[in-house]
VEXVO-528418 format. One line per 10 residues: their letters; for each residue x, y, z of C-alpha. Coordinates in steps of 0.05 Angstrom, whole numbers, plus 5000, padded with zeros to 4 digits. Layout:
BEGIN
A	X,Y,Z ~ ... .
//
This chain:
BEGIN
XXXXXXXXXX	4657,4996,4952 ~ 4716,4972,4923 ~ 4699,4930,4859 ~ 4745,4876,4865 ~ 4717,4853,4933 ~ 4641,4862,4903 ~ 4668,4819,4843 ~ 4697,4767,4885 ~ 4638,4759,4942 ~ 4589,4746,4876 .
XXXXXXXXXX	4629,4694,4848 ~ 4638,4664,4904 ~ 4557,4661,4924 ~ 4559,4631,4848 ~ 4599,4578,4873 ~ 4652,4596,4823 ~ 4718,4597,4821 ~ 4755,4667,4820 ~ 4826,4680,4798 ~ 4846,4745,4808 .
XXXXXXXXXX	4897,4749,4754 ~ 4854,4706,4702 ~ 4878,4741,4649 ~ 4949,4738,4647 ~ 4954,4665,4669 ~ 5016,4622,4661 ~ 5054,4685,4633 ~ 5118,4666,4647 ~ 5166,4726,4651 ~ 5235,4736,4624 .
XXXXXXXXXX	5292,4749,4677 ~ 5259,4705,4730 ~ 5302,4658,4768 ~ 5270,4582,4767 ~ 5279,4523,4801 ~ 5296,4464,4773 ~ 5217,4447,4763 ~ 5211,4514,4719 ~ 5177,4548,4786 ~ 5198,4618,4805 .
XXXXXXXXXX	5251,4611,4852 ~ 5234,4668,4915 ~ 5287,4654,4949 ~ 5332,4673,4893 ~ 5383,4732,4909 ~ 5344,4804,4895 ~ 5356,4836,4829 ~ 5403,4885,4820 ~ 5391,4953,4780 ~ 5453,4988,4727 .
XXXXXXXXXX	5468,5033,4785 ~ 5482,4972,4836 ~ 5432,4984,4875 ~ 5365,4929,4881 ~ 5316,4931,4844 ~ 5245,4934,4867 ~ 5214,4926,4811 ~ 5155,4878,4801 ~ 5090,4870,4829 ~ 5067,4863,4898 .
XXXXXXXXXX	5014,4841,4942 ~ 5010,4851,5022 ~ 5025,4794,5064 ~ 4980,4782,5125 ~ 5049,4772,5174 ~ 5020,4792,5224 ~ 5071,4810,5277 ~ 5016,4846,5328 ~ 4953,4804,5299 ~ 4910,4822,5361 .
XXXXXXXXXX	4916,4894,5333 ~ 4872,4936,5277 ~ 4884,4963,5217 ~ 4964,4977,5205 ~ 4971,4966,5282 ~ 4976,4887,5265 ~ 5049,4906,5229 ~ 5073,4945,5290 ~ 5106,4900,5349 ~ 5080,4851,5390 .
XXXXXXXXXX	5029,4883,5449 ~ 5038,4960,5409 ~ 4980,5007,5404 ~ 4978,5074,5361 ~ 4996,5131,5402 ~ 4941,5169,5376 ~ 4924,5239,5414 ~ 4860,5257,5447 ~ 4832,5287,5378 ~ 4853,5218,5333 .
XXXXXXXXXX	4825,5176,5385 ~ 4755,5223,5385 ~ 4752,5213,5311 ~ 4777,5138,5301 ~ 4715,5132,5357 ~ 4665,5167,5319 ~ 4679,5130,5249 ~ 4676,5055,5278 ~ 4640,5063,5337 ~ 4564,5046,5306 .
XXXXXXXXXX	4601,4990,5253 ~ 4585,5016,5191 ~ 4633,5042,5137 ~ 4650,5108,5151 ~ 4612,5154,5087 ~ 4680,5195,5084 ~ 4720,5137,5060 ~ 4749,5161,4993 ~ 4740,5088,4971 ~ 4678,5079,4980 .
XXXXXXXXXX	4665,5142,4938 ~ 4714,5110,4878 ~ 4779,5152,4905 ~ 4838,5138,4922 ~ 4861,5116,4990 ~ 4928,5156,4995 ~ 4985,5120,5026 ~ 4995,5073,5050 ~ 4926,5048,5059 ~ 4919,5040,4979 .
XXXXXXXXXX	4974,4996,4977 ~ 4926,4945,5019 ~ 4919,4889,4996 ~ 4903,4900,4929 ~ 4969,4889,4881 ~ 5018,4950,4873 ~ 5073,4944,4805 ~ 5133,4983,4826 ~ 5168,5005,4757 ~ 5252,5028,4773 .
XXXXXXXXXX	5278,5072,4726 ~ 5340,5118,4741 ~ 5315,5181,4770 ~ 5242,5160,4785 ~ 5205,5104,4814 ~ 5130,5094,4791 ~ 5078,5049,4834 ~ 5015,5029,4792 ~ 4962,5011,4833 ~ 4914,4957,4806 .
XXXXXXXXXX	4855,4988,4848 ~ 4828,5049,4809 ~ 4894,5043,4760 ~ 4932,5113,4787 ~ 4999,5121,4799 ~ 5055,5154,4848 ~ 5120,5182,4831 ~ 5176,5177,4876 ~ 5227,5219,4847 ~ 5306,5192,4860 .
XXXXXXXXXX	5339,5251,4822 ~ 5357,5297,4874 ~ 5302,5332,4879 ~ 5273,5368,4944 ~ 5209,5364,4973 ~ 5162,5418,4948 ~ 5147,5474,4990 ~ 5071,5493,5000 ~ 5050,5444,4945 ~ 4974,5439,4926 .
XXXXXXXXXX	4953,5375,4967 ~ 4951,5311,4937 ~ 4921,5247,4952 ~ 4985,5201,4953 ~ 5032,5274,4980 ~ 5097,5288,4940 ~ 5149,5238,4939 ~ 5230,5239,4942 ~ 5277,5188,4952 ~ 5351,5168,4962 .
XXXXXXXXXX	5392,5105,4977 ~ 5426,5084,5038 ~ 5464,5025,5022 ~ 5416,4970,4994 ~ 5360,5008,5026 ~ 5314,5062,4994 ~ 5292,5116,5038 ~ 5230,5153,5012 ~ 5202,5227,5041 ~ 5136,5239,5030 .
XXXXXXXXXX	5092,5307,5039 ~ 5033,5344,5020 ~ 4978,5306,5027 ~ 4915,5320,5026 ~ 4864,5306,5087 ~ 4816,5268,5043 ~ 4847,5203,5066 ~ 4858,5152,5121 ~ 4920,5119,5137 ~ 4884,5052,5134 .
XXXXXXXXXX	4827,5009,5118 ~ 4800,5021,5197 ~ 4798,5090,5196 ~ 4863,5118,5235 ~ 4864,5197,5215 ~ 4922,5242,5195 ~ 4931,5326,5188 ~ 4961,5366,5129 ~ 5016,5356,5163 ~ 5028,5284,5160 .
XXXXXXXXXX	5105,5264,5138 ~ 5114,5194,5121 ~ 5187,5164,5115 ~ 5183,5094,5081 ~ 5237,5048,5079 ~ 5244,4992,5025 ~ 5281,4931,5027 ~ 5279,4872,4992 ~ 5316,4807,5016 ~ 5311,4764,4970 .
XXXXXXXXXX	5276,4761,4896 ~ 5203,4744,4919 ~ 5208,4791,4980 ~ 5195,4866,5005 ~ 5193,4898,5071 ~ 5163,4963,5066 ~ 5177,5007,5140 ~ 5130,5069,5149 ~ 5133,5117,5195 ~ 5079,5169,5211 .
XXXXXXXXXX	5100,5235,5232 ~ 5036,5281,5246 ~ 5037,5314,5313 ~ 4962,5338,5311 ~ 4935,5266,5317 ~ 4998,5221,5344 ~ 5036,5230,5411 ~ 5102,5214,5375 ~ 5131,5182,5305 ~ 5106,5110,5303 .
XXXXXXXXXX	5129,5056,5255 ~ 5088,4994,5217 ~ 5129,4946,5174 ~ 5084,4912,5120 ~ 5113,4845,5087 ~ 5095,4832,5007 ~ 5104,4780,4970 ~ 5120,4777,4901 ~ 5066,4756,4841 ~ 5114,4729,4796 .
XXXXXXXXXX	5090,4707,4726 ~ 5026,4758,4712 ~ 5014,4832,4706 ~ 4961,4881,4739 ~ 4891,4885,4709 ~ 4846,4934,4697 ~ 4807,4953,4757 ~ 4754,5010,4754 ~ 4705,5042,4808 ~ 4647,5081,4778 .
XXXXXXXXXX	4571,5107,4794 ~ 4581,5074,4870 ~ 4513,5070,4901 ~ 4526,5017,4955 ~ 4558,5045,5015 ~ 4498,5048,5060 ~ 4490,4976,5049 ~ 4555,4963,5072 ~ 4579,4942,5147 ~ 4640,4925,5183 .
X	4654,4856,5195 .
//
């Protein structure tokens, strides 16, 4: 299971307090706007980068915005009343894996993997590092990495599948557009179990409003298991003031003691 939730859950039974960045409290960083109390100010304008553009950098955490909250999984960031137009064959297997409540035993997670996209971005904190040509995310969970390459670059043809696919990206205005491929099929597209093909395509779309805010827009291109592109936009919030810490899964023997809630 993942080992920040198991380390959490005991502490808590302990009756003990848990902070999740403990050890990079009261850190403040340089180039943060403040209010006048010495708080980071969120509501600040967005950074800009040399080339003009914003600057995502920092690091993020999920927000629970729900704006379909009687949905599951990355259904709860789609619109009001929306469903997943999953296929005959997604809807078979999403059955299968949460039909008898227990975590599913192919859940890369569970198994100390990675989650591929975007379901590892949830809701553990993500660092998003700008530099010109490339943009890195460092995931806290497991401590791996993407590259989203902004020089030009084309998407790889018939690349050896990957966990988080192959990444390129360009601006449009003040938003980034990312094209990702080549993933592997070791992976769900979220924490519920929602499936994708080799031929998944995801097309993110970053924005970021405001210094302590970033919209994230996915769509899921994968006519095997969907009846058309769909789209979930996941809020996060900026953790100002702290950095990521090291989080490691090994020797996982708990996964048939585990159950959906």
């Amino acid at each position: 299971m993942k080992l920040s939730n198991l380390v959490t859950s005991l502490f808590l039974a302990l009756g003990l307090a848990v902070t999740a960045q403990a050890q990079w409290i009261n850190l403040p960083l340089p180039g943060t706007p403040r209010t006048r109390d010495g708080k980071p100010n969120l509501s600040a304008s967005a950074p800009r980068a040399s080339d003009g553009h914003p600057d995502l950098s920092g690091i993020w955490i999920s927000s629970r915005q729900y704006t379909n909250p009687g949905g599951r999984g990355l259904e709860r960031f789609m619109p009001a009343g929306s469903k997943v137009p999953m296929l005959p064959a997604a809807e078979k297997f999403y059955a299968e894996i949460t039909g008898n409540g227990r975590y599913d035993a192919a859940d890369p997670s569970e198994r100390c993997l990675p989650d591929g996209i975007p379901n590892h971005m949830l809701p553990i904190p993500i660092k998003i590092v700008q530099t010109p040509g490339l943009i890195l995310t460092l995931f806290e969970e497991f401590f791996v990495f993407r590259q989203i390459f902004t020089d030009g670059r084309k998407l790889p043809v018939d690349p050896e599948p990957a966990w988080f696919g192959y990444s390129v990206a360009h601006w449009e205005k003040n938003t980034l557009v990312v094209e990702s491929s080549g993933f592997n099929t070791q992976t769900y597209l979220d924490g519920e179990g929602l499936p994708h093909s080799a031929d998944l395509r995801i097309t993110e779309r970053y924005r970021r409003p405001d210094f302590g805010h970033l919209l994230i827009e996915f769509t899921f291109t994968d006519p095997k298991y969907y009846e058309r592109p769909w789209t979930a936009t996941i809020p996060f919030d900026l953790m100002p003031d702290t950095e990521l810490i090291e989080h490691f899964c090994e020797n996982e023997r708990d996964l048939g003691q585990m159950y959906r809630k």
